[in-house]
C-alpha positions as YAML, in Angstrom:
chain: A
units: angstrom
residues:
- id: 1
  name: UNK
  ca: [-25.06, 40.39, -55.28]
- id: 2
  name: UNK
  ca: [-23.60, 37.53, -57.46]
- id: 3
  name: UNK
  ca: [-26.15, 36.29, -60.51]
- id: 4
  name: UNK
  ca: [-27.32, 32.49, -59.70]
- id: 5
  name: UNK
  ca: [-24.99, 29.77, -60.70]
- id: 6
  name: UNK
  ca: [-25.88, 26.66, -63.03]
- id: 7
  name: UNK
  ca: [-26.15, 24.98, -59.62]
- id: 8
  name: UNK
  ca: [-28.35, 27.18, -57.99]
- id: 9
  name: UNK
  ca: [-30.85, 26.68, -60.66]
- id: 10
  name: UNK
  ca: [-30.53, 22.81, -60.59]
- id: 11
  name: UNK
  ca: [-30.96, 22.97, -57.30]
- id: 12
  name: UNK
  ca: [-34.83, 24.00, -57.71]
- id: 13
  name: UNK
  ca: [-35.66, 21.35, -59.76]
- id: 14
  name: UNK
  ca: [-34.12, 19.18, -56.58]
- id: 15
  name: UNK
  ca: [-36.53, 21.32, -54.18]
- id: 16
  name: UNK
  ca: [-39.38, 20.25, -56.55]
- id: 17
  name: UNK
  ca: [-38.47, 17.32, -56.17]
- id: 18
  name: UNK
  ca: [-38.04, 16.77, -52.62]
- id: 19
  name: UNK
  ca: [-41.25, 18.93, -51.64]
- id: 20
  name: UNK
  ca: [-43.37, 16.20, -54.10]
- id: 21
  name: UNK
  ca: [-41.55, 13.54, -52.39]
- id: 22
  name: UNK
  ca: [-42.47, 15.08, -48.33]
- id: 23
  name: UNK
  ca: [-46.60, 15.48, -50.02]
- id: 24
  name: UNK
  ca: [-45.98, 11.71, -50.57]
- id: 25
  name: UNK
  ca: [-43.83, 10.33, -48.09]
- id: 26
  name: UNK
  ca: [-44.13, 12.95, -45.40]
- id: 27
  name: UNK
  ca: [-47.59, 11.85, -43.99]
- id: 28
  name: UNK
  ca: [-47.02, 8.37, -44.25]
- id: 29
  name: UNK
  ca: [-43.37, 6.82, -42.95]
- id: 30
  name: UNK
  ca: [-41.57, 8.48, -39.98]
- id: 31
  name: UNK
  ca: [-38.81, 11.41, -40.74]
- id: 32
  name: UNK
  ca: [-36.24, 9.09, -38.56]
- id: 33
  name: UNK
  ca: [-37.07, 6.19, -41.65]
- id: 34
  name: UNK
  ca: [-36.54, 8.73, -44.62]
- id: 35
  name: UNK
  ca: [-33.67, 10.74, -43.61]
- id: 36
  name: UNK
  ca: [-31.35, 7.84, -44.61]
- id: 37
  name: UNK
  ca: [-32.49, 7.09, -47.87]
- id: 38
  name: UNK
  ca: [-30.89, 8.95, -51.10]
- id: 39
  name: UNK
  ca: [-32.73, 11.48, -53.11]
- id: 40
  name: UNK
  ca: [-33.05, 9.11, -55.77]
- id: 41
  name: UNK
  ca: [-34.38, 6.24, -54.10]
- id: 42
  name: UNK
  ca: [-36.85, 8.61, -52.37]
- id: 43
  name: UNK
  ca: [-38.20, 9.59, -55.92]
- id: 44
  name: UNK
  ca: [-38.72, 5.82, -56.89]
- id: 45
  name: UNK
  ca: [-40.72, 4.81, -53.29]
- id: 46
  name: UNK
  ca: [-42.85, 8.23, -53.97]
- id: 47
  name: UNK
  ca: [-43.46, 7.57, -57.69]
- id: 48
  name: UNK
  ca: [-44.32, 3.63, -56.61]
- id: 49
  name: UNK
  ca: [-46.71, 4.36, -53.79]
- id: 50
  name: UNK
  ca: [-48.40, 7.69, -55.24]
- id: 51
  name: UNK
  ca: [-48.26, 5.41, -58.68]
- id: 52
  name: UNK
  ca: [-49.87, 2.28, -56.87]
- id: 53
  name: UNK
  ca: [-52.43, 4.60, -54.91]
- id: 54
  name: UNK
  ca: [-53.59, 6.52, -58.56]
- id: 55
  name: UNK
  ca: [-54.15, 3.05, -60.30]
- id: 56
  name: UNK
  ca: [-55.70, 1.15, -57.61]
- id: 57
  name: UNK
  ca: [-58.20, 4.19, -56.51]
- id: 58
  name: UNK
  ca: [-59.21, 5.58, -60.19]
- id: 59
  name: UNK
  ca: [-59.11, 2.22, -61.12]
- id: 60
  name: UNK
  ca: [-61.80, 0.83, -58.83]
- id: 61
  name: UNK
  ca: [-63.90, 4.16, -58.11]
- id: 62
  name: UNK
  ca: [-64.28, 4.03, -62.37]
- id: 63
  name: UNK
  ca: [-65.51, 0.23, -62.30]
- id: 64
  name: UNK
  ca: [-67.60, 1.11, -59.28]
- id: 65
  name: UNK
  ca: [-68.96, 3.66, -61.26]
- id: 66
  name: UNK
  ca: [-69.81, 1.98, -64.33]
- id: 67
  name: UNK
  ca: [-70.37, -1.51, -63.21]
- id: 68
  name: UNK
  ca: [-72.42, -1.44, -60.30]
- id: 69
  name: UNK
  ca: [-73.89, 2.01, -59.88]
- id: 70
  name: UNK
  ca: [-74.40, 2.22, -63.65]
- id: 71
  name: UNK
  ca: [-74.93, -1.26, -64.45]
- id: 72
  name: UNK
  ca: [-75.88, -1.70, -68.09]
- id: 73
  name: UNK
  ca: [-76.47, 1.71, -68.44]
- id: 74
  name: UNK
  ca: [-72.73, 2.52, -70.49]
- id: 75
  name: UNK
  ca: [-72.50, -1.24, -70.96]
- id: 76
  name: UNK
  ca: [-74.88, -4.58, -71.89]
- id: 77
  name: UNK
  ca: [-74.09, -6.98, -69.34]
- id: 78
  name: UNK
  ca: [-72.44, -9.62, -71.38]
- id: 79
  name: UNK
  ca: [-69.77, -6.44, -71.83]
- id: 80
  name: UNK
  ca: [-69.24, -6.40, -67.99]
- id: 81
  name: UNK
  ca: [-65.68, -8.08, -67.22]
- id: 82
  name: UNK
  ca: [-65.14, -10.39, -64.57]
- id: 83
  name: UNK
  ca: [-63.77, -9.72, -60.84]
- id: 84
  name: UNK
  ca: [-61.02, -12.52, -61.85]
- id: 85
  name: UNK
  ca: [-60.28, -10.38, -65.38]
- id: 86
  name: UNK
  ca: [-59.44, -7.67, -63.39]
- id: 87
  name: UNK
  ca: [-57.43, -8.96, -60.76]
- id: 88
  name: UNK
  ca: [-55.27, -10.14, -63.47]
- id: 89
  name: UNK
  ca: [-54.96, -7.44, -64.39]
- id: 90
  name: UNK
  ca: [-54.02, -5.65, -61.58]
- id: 91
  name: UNK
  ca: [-51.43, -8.19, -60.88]
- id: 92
  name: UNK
  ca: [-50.06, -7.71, -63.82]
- id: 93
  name: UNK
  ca: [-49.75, -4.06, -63.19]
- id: 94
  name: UNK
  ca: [-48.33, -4.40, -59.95]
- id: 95
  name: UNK
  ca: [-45.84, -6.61, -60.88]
- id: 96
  name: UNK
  ca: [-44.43, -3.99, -63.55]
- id: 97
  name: UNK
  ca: [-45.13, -1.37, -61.47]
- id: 98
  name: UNK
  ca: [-41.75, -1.27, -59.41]
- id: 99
  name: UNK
  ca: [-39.90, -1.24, -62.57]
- id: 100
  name: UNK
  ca: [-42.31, 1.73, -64.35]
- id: 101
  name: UNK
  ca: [-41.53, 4.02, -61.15]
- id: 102
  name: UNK
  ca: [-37.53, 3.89, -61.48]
- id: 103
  name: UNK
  ca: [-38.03, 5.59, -64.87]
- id: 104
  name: UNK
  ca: [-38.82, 8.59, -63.81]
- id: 105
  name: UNK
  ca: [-37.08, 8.74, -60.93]
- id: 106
  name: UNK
  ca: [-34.09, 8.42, -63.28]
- id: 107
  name: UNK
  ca: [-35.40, 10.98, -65.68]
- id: 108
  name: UNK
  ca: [-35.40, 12.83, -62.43]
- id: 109
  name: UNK
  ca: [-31.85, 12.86, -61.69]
- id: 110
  name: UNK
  ca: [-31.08, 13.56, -65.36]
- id: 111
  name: UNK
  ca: [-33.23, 17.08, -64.78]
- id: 112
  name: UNK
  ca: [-31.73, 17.58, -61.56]
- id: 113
  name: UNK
  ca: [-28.25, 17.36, -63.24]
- id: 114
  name: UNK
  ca: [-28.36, 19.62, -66.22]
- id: 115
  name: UNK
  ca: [-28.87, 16.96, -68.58]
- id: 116
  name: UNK
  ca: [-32.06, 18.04, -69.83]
- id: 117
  name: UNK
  ca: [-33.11, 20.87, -71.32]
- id: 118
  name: UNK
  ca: [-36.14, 21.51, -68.92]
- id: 119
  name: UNK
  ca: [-36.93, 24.83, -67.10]
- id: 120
  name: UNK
  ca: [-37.94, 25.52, -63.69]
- id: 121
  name: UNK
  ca: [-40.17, 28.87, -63.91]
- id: 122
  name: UNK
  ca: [-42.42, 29.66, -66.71]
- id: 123
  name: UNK
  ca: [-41.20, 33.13, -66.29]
- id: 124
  name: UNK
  ca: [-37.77, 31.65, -67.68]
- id: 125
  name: UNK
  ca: [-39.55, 31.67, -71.05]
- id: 126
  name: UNK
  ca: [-42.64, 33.70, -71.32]
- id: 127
  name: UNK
  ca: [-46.03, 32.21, -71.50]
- id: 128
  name: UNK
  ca: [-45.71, 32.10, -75.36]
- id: 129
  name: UNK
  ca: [-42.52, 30.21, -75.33]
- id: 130
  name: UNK
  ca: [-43.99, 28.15, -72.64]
- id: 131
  name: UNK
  ca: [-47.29, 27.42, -74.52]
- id: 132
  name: UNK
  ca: [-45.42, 26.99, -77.88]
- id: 133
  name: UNK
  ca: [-43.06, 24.34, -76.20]
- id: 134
  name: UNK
  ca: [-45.70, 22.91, -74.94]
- id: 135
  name: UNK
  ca: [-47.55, 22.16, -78.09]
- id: 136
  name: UNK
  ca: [-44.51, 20.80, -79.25]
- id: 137
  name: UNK
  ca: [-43.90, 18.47, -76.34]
- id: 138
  name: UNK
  ca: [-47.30, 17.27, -76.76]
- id: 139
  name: UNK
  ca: [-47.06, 16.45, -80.88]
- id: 140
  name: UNK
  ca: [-43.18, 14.89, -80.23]
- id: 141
  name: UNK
  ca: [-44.89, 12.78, -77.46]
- id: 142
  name: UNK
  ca: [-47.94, 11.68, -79.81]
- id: 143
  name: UNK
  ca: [-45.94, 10.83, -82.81]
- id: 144
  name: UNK
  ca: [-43.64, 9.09, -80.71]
- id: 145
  name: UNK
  ca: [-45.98, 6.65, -78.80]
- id: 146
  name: UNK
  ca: [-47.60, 6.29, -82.24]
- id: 147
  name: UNK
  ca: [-44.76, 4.79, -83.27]
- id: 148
  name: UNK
  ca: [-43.78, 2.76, -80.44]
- id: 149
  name: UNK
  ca: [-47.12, 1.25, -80.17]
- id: 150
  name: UNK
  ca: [-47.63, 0.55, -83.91]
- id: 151
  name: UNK
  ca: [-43.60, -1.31, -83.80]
- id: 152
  name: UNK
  ca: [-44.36, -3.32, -80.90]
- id: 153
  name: UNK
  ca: [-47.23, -5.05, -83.35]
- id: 154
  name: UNK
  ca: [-45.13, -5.14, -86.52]
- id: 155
  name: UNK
  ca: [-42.43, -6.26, -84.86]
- id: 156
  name: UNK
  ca: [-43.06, -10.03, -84.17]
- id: 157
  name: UNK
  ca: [-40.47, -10.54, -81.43]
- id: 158
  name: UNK
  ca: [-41.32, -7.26, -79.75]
- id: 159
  name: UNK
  ca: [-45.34, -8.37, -79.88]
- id: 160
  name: UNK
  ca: [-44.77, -12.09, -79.11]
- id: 161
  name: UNK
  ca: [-42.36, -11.00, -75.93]
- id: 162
  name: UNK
  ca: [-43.52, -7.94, -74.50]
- id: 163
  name: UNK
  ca: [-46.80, -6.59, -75.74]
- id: 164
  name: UNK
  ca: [-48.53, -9.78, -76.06]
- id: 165
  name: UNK
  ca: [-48.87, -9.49, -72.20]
- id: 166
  name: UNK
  ca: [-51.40, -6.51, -72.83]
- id: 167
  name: UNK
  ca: [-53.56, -8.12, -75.35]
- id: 168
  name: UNK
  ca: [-54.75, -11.05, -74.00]
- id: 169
  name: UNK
  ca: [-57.04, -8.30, -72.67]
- id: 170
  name: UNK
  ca: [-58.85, -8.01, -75.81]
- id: 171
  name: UNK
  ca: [-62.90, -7.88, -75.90]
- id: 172
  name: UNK
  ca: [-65.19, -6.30, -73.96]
- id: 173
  name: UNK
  ca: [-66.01, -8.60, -71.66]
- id: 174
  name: UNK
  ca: [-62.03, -8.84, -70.26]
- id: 175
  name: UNK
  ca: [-61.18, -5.00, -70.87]
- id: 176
  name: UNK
  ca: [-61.15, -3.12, -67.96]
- id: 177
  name: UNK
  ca: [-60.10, 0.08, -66.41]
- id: 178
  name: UNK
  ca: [-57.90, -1.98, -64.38]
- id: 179
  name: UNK
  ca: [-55.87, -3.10, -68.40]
- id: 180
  name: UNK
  ca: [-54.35, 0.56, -68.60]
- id: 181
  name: UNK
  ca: [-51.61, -0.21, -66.80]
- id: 182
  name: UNK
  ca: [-51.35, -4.14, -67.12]
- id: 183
  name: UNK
  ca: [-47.90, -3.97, -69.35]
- id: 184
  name: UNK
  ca: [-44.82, -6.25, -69.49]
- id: 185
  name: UNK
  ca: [-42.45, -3.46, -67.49]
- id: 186
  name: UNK
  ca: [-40.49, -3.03, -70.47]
- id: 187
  name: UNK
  ca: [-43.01, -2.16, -72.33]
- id: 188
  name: UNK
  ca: [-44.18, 0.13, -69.74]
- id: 189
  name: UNK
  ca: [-40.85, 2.27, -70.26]
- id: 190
  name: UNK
  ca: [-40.83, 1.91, -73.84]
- id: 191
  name: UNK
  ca: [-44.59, 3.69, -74.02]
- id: 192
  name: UNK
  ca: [-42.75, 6.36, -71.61]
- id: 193
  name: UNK
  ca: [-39.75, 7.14, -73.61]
- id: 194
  name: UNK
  ca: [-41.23, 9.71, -76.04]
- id: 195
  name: UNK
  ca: [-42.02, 11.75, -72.80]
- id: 196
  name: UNK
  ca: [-38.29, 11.44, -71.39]
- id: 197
  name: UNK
  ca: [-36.71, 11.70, -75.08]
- id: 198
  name: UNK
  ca: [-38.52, 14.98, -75.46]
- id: 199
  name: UNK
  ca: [-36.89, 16.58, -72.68]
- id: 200
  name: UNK
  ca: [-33.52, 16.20, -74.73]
- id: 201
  name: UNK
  ca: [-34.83, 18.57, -77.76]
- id: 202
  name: UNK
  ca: [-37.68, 20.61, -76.33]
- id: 203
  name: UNK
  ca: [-37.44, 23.18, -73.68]
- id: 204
  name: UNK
  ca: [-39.75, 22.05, -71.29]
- id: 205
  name: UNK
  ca: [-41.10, 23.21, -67.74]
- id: 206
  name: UNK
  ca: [-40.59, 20.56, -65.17]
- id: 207
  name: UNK
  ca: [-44.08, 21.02, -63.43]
- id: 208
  name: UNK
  ca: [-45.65, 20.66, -66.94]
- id: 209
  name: UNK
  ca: [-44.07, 17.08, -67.38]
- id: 210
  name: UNK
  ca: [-44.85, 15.81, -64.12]
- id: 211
  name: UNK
  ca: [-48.41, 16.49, -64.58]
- id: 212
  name: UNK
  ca: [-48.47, 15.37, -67.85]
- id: 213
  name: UNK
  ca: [-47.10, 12.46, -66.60]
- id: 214
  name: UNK
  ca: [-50.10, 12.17, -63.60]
- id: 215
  name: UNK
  ca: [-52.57, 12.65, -66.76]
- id: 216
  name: UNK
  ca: [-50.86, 9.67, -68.71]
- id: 217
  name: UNK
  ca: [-51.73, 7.14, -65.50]
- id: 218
  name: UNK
  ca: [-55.33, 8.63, -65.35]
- id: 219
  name: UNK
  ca: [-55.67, 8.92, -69.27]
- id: 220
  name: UNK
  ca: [-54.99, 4.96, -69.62]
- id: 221
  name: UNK
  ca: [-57.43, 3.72, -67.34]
- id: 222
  name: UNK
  ca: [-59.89, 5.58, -69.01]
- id: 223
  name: UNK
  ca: [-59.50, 4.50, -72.68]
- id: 224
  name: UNK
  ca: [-60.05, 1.06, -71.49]
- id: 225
  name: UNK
  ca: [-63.02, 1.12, -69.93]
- id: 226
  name: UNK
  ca: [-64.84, 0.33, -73.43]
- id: 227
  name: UNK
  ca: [-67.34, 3.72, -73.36]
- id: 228
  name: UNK
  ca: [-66.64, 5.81, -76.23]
- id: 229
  name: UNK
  ca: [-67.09, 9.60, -75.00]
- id: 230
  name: UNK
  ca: [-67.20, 10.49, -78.90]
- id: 231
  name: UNK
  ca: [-65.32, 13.71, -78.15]
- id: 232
  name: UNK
  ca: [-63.00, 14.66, -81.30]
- id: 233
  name: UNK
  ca: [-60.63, 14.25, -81.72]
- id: 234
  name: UNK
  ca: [-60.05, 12.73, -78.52]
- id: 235
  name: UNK
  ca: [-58.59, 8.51, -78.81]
- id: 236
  name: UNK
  ca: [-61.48, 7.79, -76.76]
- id: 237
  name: UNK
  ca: [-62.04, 4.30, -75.53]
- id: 238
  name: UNK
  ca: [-64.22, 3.34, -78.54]
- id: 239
  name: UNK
  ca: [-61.14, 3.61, -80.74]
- id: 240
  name: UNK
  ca: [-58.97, 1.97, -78.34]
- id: 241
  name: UNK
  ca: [-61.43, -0.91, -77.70]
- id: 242
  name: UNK
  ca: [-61.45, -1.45, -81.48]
- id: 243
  name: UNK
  ca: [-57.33, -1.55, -81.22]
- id: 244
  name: UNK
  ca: [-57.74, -4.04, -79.03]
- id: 245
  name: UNK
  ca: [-60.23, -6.10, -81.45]
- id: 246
  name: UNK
  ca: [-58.23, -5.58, -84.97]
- id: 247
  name: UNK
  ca: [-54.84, -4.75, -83.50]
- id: 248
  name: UNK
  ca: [-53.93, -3.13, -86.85]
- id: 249
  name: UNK
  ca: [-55.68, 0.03, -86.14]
- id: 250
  name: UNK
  ca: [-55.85, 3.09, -83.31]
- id: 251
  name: UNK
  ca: [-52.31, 3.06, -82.34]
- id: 252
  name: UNK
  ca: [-52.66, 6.58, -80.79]
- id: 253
  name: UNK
  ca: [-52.40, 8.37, -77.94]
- id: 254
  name: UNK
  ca: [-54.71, 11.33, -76.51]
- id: 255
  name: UNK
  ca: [-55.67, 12.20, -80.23]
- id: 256
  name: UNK
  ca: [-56.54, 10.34, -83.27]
- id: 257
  name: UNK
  ca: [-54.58, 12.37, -85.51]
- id: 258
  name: UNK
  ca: [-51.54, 10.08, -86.08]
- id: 259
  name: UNK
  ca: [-53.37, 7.10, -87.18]
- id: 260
  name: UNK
  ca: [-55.48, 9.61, -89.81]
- id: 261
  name: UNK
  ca: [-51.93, 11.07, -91.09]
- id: 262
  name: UNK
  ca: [-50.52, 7.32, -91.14]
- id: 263
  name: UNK
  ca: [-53.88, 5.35, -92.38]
- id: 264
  name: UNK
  ca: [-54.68, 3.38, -89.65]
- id: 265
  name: UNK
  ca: [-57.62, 5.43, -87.81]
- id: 266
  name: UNK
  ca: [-60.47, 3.30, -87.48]
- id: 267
  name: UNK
  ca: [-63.99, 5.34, -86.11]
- id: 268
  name: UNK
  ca: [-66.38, 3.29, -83.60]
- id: 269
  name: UNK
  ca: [-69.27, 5.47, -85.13]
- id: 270
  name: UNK
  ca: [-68.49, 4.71, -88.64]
- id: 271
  name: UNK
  ca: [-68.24, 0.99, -87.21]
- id: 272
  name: UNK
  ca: [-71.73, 0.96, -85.54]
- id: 273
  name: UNK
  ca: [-73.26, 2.60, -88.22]
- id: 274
  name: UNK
  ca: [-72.30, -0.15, -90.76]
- id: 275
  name: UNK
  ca: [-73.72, -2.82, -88.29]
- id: 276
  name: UNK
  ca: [-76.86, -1.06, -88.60]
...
């Protein structure tokens, strides 16, 4: 029997692929509608409705949540933002939406071609490997956001231009779940690139990204929803409510630990007690 080619092993990461894209797509557009349609463009319409569907639903079963059954439990109810703060928001959002989902369906076809060096089966690697890669992905992916994040502020064009259309968002009473996502589209891919750029230098299993990449859409909505879960080291929505207050501090991620190695880690504790 003749070992697998090259192409026989790209061709998983297409059967990925195309089985995430029938989960999406299969159930809700005829098969006579999809057949025509590239492989590539069926990546972006399954990235932009499952996309659309993850915002809009965690989005409003969160404010649901918090708002209305838990009113001024989490939140006082000068805190509480409006209904017309968050449909800006969410136009916003679904304006740059489009535009975030052809990212990864180009990072997509890079994988699918070789381009990458991501692997299909953890048992390519061993679970060490795997887990070792993984922590790596995950610091390359912090730093790197980190940095993005803090240069779109120091950067006056950048902040004027493109991330200026995420902070008028900016106290309590106008951040909501609903902000996560509410990016210029540029920006939007920008804040993504650390995850695509670390499929270049890190070994990485394909599965692993894309959920990482479904925990990155749930992950914003929560750290704007102004509770702090005070769960370290964890860039809760405490810190990132105070980024959104000083803009020169919290710049990261999932963790704190880049703005405590750089100096700009700010703690909503060490805030509250001070008003006290």
């Amino acid at each position: 029997m003749d070992a697998p080619t090259m192409e026989d092993y790209l061709q998983l990461f297409v059967e990925e692929t195309s089985r995430y894209n029938d989960i999406v797509l299969g159930s809700l557009l005829p098969a006579n509608w999809l057949a025509p349609l590239p492989h590539f463009f069926r990546g972006w319409l399954r990235n932009y409705i499952g996309g659309t569907f993850i915002y809009l639903i965690s989005g409003t079963l969160w404010c649901f949540y918090i708002y209305y059954l838990k009113r001024n439990v989490y939140l006082p109810k000068d805190a509480i933002p409006s209904k017309n703060a968050m449909l800006l928001q969410i136009g916003v959002a679904m304006r740059a939406l489009p535009w975030y989902c052809a990212f990864p369906a180009m990072t997509e076809y890079m994988i699918e071609h070789g381009w990458t060096k991501c692997f299909s089966r953890i048992s390519d690697v061993g679970w060490i490997a795997y887990l070792c890669y993984l922590a790596m992905y995950l610091v390359f992916v912090e730093f790197g956001i980190y940095w993005v994040h803090r240069e779109l502020h120091d950067i006056k064009p950048l902040y004027k231009y493109l991330h200026a259309t995420h902070h008028i968002f900016n106290k309590q009473n106008t951040l909501s779940p609903f902000a996560g996502l509410a990016f210029h589209p540029l920006e939007g891919i920008l804040q993504a690139m650390p995850h695509v750029l670390a499929l270049f230098v890190i070994p990485t299993h394909f599965t692993t990204h894309m959920a990482l990449l479904f925990i990155d859409a749930i992950w914003t909505t929560n750290i704007h929803d102004c509770i702090h879960g005070k769960l370290w080291p964890v860039m809760g929505a405490g810190y990132h409510t105070i980024h959104h207050t000083t803009y020169r501090h919290n710049y990261g991620h999932f963790t704190i630990w880049m703005d405590w190695m750089f100096g700009t880690l700010r703690d909503p504790v060490e805030d509250e007690a001070k008003k006290i």
